[in-house]
N, C-alpha and C positions, 0 to 999 in steps of 0.2 A: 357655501360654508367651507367646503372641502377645499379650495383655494387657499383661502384667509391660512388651513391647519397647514398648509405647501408655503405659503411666502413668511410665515413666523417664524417656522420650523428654517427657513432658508436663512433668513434674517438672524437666527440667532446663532446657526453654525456661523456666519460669514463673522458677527460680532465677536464670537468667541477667538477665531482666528487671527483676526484683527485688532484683538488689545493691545496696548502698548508692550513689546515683543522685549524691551528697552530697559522695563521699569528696573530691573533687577541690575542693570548692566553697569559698573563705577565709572565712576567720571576719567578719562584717559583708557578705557580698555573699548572692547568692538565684541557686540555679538555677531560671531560666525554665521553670517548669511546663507552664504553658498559656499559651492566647492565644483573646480569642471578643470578639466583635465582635457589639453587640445596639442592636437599636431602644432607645432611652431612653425615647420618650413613648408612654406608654401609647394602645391604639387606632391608632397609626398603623400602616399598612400599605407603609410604603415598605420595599424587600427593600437591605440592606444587607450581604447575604453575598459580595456581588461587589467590596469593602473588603479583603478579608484582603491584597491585595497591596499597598495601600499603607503596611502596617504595616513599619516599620523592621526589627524584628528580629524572626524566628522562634524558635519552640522547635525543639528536637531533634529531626529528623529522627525518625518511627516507622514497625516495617513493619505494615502492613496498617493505619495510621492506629490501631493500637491497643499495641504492644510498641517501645521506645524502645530496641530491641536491642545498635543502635550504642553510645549511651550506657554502656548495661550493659558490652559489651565491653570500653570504654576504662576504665570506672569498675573491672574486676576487673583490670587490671595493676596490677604494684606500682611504687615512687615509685624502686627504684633502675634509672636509666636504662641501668646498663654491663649488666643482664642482657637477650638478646637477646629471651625472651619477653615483656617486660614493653615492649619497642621495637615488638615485630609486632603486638601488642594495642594499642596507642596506635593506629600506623596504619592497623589495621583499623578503631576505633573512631571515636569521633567527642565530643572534649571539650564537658562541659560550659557552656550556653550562659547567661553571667551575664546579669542583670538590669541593664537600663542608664536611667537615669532621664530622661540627654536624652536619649536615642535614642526613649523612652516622648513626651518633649515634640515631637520631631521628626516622630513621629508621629501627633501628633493635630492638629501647622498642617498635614500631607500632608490627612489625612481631610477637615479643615475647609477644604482646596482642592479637593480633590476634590468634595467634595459644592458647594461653590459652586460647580464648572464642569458640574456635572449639572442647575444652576437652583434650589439650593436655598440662594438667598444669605443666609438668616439662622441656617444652618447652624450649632450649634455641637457641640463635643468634650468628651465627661470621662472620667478614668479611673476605674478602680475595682479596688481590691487586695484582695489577701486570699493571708496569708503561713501558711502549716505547717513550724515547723521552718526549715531553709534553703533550702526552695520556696517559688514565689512563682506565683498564678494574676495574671492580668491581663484584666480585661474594659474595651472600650472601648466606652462607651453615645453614641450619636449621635441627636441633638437635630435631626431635618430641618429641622421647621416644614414653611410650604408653599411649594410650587414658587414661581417667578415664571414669567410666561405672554407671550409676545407676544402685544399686543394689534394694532400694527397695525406693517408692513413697507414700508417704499419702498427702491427702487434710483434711487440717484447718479451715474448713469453721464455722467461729466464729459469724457470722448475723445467724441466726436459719432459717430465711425468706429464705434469699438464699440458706443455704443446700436444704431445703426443694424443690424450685423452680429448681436448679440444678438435685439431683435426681430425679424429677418428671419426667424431658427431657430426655425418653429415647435414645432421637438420640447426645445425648450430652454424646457423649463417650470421654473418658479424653484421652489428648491427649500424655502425657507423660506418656512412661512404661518401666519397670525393662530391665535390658539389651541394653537401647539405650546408646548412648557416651553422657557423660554428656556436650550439648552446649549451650553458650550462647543464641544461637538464639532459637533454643527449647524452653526453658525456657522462652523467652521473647515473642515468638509465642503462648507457651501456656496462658500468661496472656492477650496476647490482645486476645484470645476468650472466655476469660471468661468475660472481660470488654464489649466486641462487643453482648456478649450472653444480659447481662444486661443491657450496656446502649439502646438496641432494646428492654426492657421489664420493661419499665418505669423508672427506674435507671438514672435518670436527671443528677446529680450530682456526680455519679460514673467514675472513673478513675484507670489507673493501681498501683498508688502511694498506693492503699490501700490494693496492694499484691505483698507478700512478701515472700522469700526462706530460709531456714535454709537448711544447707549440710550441715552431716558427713562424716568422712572419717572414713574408715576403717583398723584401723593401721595395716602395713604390706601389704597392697594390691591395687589396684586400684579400689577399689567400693566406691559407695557413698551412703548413704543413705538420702535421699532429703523430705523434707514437704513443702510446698503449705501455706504460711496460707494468709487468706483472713480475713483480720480487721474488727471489727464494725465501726461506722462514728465518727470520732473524731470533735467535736464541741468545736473552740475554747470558748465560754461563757459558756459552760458546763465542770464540772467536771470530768463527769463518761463519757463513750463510749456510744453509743446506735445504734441502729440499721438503717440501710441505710433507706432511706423515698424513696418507690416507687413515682410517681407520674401519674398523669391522668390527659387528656386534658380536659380542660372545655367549654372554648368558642375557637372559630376558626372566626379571624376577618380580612375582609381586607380591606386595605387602601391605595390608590393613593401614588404611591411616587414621583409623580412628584408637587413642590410646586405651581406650576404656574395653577394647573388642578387639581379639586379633583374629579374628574369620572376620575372610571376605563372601559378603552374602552372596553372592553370584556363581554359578556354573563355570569348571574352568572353560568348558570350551566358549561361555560368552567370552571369558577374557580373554579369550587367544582369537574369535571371529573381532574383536574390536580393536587389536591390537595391531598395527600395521610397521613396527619394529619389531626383526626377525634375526633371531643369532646363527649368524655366520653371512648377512647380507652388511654392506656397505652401510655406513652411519647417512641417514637422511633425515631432514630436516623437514622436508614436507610430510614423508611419513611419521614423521614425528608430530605435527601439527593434526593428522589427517586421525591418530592416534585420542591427540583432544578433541578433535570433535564430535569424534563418534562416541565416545565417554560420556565428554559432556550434555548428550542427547539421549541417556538411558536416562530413565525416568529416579532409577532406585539411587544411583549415582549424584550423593554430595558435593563432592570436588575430588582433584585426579592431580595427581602432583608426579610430576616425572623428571628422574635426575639419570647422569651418566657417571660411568667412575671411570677413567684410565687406568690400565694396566701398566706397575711399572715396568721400564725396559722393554715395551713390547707398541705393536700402533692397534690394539684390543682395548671395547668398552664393554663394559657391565650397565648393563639399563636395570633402571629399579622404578617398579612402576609404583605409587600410593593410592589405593583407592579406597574412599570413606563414603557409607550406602548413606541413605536418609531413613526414616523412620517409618517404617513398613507398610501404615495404613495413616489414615485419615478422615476427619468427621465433618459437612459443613453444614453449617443449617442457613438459610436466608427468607429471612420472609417477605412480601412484595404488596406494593398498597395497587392498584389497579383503578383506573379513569376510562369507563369507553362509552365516549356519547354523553356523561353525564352521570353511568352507572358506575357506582361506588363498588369495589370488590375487594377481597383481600385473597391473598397466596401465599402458600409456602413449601420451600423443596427443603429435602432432606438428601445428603449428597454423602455418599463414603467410598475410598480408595483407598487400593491396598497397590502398592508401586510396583511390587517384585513376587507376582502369584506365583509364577514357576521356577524362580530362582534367575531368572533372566531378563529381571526387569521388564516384566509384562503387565500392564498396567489394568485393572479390574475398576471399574466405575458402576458407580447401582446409585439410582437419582429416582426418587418418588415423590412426585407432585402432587397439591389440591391446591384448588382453589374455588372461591365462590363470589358472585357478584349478584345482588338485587337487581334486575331490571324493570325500568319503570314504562309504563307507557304501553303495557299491549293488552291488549280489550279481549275478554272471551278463552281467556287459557285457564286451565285451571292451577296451574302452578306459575309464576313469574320469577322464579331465581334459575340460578343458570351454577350446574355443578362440573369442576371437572377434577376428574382423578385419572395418574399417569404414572407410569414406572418404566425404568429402562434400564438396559443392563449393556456396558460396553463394555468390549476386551480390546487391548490395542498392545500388539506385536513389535519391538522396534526392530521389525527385521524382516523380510519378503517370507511368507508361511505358504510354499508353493514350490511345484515338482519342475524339474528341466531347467534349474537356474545356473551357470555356472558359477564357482566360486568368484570368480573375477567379476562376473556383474553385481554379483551379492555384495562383494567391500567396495566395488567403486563406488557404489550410490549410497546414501542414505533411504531407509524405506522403512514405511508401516503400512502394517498389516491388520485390519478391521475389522471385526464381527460385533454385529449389536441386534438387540430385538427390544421391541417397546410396543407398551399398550396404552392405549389413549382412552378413555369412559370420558361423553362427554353429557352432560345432561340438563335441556334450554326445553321450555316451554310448548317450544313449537314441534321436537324433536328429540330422541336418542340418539347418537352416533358413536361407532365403537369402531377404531382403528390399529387394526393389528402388522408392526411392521418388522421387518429382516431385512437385514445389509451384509454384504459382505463384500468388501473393498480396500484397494490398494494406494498409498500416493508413496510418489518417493522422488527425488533429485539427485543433480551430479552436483558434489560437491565445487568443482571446476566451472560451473556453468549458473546462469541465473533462470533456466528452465526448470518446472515442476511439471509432474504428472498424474494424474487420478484416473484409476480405471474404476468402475463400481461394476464389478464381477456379474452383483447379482443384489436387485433391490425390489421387495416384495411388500406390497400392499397390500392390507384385505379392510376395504372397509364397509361394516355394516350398519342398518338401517334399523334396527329391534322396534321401533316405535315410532309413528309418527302421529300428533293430533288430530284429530280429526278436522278440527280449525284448519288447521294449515294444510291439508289437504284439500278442505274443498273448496279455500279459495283462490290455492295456486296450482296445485298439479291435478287437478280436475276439473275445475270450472273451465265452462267449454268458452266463457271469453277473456280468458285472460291465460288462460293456456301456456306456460313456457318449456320448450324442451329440451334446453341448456336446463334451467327451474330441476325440470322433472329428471333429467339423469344424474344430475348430483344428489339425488335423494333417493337414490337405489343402489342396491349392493353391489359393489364392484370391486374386482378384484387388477392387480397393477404388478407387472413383471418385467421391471426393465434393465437396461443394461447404458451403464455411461463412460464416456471417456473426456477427460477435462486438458487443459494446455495451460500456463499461465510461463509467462518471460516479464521480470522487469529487474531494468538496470538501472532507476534511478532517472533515469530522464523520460522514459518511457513506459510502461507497460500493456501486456497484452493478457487477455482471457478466453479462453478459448471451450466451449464445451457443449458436446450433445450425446442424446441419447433418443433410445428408441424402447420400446416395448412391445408385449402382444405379439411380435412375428415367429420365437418357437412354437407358443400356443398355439398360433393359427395356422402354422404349417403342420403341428401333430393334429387336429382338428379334420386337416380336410386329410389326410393321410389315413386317419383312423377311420374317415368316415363318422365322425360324430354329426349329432343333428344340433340343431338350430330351435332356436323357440320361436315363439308369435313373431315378433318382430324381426327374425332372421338373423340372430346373434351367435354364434358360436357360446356356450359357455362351458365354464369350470366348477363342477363340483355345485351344479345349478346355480352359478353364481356369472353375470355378464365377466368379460375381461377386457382392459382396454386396449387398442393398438395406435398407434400415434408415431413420429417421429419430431424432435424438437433440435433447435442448433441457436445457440446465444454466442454473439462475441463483442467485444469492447477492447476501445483504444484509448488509455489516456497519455496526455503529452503535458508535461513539464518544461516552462521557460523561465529560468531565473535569473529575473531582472537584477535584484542585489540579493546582498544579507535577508533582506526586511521584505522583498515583495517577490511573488511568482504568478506567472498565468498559464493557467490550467485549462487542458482541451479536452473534452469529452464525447465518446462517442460510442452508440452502444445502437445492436439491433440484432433481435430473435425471433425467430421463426415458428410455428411449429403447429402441424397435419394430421390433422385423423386418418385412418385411412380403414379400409380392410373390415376390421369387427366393432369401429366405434365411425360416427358421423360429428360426435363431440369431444372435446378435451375435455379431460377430468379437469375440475374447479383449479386444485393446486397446480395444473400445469397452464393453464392460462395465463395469459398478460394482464398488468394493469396499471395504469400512467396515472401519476399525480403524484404528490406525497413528498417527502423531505430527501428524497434521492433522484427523485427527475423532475418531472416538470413542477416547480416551487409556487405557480400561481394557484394552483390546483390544491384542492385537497385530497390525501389520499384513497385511490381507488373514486376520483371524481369528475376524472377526464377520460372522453371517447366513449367507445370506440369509434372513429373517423367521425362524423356530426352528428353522429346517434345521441337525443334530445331524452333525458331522464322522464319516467313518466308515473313509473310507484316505486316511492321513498324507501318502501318497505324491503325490494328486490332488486336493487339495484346493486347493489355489491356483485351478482349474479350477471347482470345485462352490461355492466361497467367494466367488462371484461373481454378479451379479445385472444386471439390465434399469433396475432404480429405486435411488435414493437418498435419503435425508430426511439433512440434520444441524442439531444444534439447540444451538450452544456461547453460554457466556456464562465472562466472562475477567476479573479485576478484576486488572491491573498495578499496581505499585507500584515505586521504587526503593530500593532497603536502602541501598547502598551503593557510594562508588569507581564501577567498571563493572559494579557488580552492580545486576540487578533481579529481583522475584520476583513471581508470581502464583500465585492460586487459581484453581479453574476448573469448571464442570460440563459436562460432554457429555451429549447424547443422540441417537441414530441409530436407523437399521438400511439393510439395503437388501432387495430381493424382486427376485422374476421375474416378470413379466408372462404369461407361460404356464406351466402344470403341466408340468415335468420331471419324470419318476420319478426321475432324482438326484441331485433337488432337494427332498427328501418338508419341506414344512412351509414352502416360499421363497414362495411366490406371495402376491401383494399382495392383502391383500382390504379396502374398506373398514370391515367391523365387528371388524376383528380387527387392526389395523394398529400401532393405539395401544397393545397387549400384546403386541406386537412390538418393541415402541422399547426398545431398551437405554442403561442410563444407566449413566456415572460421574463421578466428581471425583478430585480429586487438588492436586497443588502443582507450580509449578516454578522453577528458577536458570536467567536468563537471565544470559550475558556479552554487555554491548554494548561492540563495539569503534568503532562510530559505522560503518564499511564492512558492518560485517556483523555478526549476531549469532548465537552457539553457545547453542543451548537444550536444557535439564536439563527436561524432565517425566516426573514419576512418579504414572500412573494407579491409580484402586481399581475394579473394577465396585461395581457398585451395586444397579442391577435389571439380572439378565441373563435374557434371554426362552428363553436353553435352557435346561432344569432337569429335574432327577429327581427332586430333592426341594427345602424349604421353604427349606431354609439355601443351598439354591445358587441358588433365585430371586432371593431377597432378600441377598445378601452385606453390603451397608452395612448389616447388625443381626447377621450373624454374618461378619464381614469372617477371612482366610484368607490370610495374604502369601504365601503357597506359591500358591496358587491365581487371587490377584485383584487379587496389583499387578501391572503394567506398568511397565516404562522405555522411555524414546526419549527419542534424541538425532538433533537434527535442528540445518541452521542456517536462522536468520527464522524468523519469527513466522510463526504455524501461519493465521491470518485478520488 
């Protein structure tokens, strides 16, 4: 049966596609087929695929670069507009895109500018047709020839000040040199750093209009001999040229921009640590930028309006800074419907902010949580609802709150500074659980760089046990056959001391994650120092309370390849580690792995895969045994846009996770190197993403593929005997999954 639902479902994408593409299209015009863009001269090697954007018009949108879906949609409404389905098909669809001949010419003087501004000034364009019916393909062959080359470069520097100030900068190495292809962009890169050098070295009034290129050519050859010249200051009420007027700041003044309030809410000295224009220093432009941005990242801060005045008769500015706060505090309330398993719940937080506690835009946050859910289905308890109630309290610094900083590290970066504590009351059937926590942590950036940093100083756990059922006692952490001791130390008091440092880089084609930590090793070195004892089981504790020790290390790679406007493929790759060691033989629950779900492996359901072929065995505990030490994921993602706010992808996953130590119930988790890779579970699948540009709701539906637990041949291998009863998955999640 599950066939028949694969060859309908195929049948009617392929029919959808394949409607009359046409209907729409008037007698004498051509729907735009295609569009390809080719070297014309034989043997040449110049890559001309980075063209398709100057072409005027496109064809119709396709998804997956191959089904012209949209089209089809619009092309199966019919032509009378008062019926409503024939109106919602139009605007799901996407009309027909005619054939336009100048738009075809308009795009071949673009190409033929373009490739001149690349250096290949004898550059030319031709089209080439080829019509079926009332389609129309279109190829544009491009004729490079060969480069032109700079042969040799001089600088014109006609202001004597800035020769001077130029040469002086030894790290101001010219950026243009003999043997490059002579290109537009070159040329116009190397004048925005001579403008960028100057307008950051008092040069107020300086711009690129006041430099300028002379090229020769070299008869007979492709070289060019090129000069630079950089102008005096042309003054219209003056006759003669003269020399560019540095300038220097003189006063630095601020003033309330809001008209209703003339105090400014803030500390002067915030104003003067955020303020990176300084009177009697040189007018700069990036200090001026550097000036917004740090502004525009206090919390209390509206908007920041900054203006300069010239002095008459003199080369002196006046900076006048405008700052307008926001409104001091804030209220939020949100309530939340709750689905787990089936069990119905409801929540609600109550959230208040106050932006500017100490006058320096230091941010106060107090968030208090309940929530409740019925749960159904468990036999022998005498309560079955499940209560939780939660508060927390953050304070966030936007500035480093710590000794030994110099002032120059403190304004280069951006940094906040973090202290929080929160308490969790959590209250199930089977269980009390009461978790008490403290943070105190750092992250911060260089503004110049796409590096971030997290240090967490100091992160403190205390969670306790007040209650456990007797039920659930004495059928998991005492029953002498079914005994688990992962089970049994998550269900005792422990306390968690650790310390983290985090890494993250991305630039947009790539990024990186980087973070680990550790805990438990002051404790247990003040332990064996003090000489403290040990309980039954030979545990060092605190305050008659176990403490854990462990060390953990997570990193991830993803890679961006963007094929056009409309499609990218997406590489993913992530793997974590992490060891007991010392005064624990187990990881705490939350620092465990665990594979499946709407962010790795998609075939799976969350926390439903692994560890390594470990075969699920009580329904009840397994959130517990589905858990591991290690992690591997292995995604790759090819995005695309269909349509409107719709987008769609394919996807493959592959995972798993293990244990680092033999558990007996864990029979088949533990990592072993020759056996690792027959552990990796695979699937693919598809998915409907809606981007609303704030945020995006995402539709994936996983298959397995290769799943590493099996009893027999068809459950190994399911991508050759696939099973929707058995090996799809759904999740819905919101953002993109890497």
């Amino acid at each position: 049966m599950r066939y028949y639902l694969y060859i309908c479902t195929f049948l009617c994408v392929i029919g959808l596609a394949s409607c009359s593409s046409t209907k729409y299209v008037p007698d004498g015009s051509f729907l735009l087929n295609d569009i390809n863009i080719k070297n014309g001269e034989a043997g040449n090697k110049t890559n001309v695929n980075h063209l398709k954007n100057y072409v005027r018009q496109k064809s119709n949108s396709s998804w997956f670069s191959t089904l012209k879906i949209p089209l089809a949609t619009y092309s199966v409404s019919g032509r009378d507009s008062s019926k409503w389905i024939n109106r919602i098909l139009k605007s799901m669809g996407e009309a027909p895109i005619l054939y336009d001949s100048l738009k075809a010419i308009q795009s071949c003087n673009d190409l033929r500018a373009k490739m001149r501004n690349d250096g290949y000034l004898d550059a030319d364009i031709a089209v080439s047709t080829r019509k079926k019916g009332k389609k129309i393909d279109i190829t544009y062959l491009v004729f490079p020839g060969e480069p032109y080359v700079i042969k040799d470069i001089k600088y014109d520097i006609r202001d004597t000040v800035i020769a001077g100030l130029l040469k002086a900068d030894k790290n101001f190495v010219r950026g243009l040199r003999p043997g490059t292809v002579f290109n537009v962009n070159s040329l116009d890169q190397e004048r925005k750093r001579i403008v960028d050098k100057l307008i950051n070295n008092g040069y107020y009034r300086f711009n690129k209009d006041f430099i300028t290129y002379n090229a020769d050519t070299v008869s007979g050859s492709k070289d060019i001999n090129l000069t630079l010249l950089l102008h005096k200051y042309q003054d219209q009420n003056q006759k003669d040229d003269t020399l560019h007027r540095r300038y220097t700041i003189r006063n630095v003044v601020f003033q309330s921009g809001d008209p209703e309030d003339s105090v400014i809410h803030l500390r002067k000295k915030v104003l003067i640590n955020n303020t990176f224009i300084e009177s009697g220093q040189p007018y700069s432009a990036k200090e001026l930028q550097k000036t917004y941005n740090h502004f525009g990242r206090l919390q209390a801060v509206k908007y920041t309006n900054i203006g300069f005045r010239e002095i008459p008769d003199s080369s002196l500015l006046d900076c006048r800074i405008q700052i307008s706060t926001n409104k001091p505090s804030t209220i939020s309330f949100q309530p939340e419907g709750t689905n787990t398993a089936g069990d119905l719940g409801a929540a609600l937080s109550l959230t208040y902010q106050t932006k500017n506690l100490f006058r320096g835009s230091e941010l106060l946050s107090l968030e208090f949580r309940g929530a409740y859910e019925a749960i159904k289905g468990l036999e022998g308890y005498a309560n079955e609802n499940f209560e939780e109630y939660g508060a927390e309290a953050r304070l966030l610094f936007p500035r480093f709150i710590a000794p030994f900083l110099s002032r120059k590290f403190r304004r280069r970066v951006t940094a906040t500074s973090e202290v929080s504590i929160s308490y969790n009351l959590q209250n199930r059937p089977e269980y009390h659980r009461r978790v008490l926590s403290a943070a105190w942590r750092y992250k911060w950036n260089d503004a110049n760089h796409h590096d971030k940093y997290q240090i967490d100083l100091l992160d403190l756990n205390y969670v306790s046990m007040p209650w456990i059922s007797e039920r659930f006692r004495t059928d998991y952490l005492e029953n002498a056959t079914s005994r688990n001791a992962i089970l049994r130390y998550n269900y005792e008091n422990l306390f968690i001391m650790k310390f983290g440092l985090g890494y993250s880089y991305n630039n947009g084609r790539y990024a990186i994650k980087a973070y680990a930590e550790t805990a438990g090793n002051l404790l247990n070195l003040s332990s064996h120092v003090l000489g403290a004892s040990r309980n039954d089981l030979g545990v060092y504790q605190l305050f008659n309370i176990a403490f854990a020790q462990y060390a953990k290390a997570d990193f991830e790679y993803t890679k961006n390849w963007k094929i056009d406007y409309n499609n990218t493929l997406v590489f993913h790759f992530g793997i974590g580690v992490a060891y007991p060691y010392g005064n624990s033989t187990i990881l705490p629950f939350e620092k465990r792995y665990f594979s499946g779900g709407a962010n790795s492996v998609r075939g799976w359901n969350v926390r439903g895969l692994g560890p390594g072929r470990y075969v699920e065995r009580d329904g009840n505990i397994n959130f517990i045994n589905q858990t591991g030490d290690m992690k591997i994921d292995l995604n790759i993602e090819y995005r695309t846009h269909l349509f409107w706010k719709f987008n769609g992808a394919l996807f493959v996953d592959a995972g798993n996770i293990w244990t680092l130590r033999e558990y007996p119930e864990q029979q088949g988790g533990m990592f072993r190197f020759d056996h690792f890779v027959k552990d990796m579970a695979v699937s693919y699948g598809m998915g409907l993403r809606f981007n609303f540009d704030y945020f995006i709701l995402r539709f994936d539906f996983g298959m397995k593929a290769v799943n590493p637990v099996y009893t027999t041949k068809k459950e190994h291998y399911p991508i050759i005997n696939p099973k929707l009863s058995r090996d799809l998955t759904f999740h819905f999640a919101v953002g993109l999954p890497f």
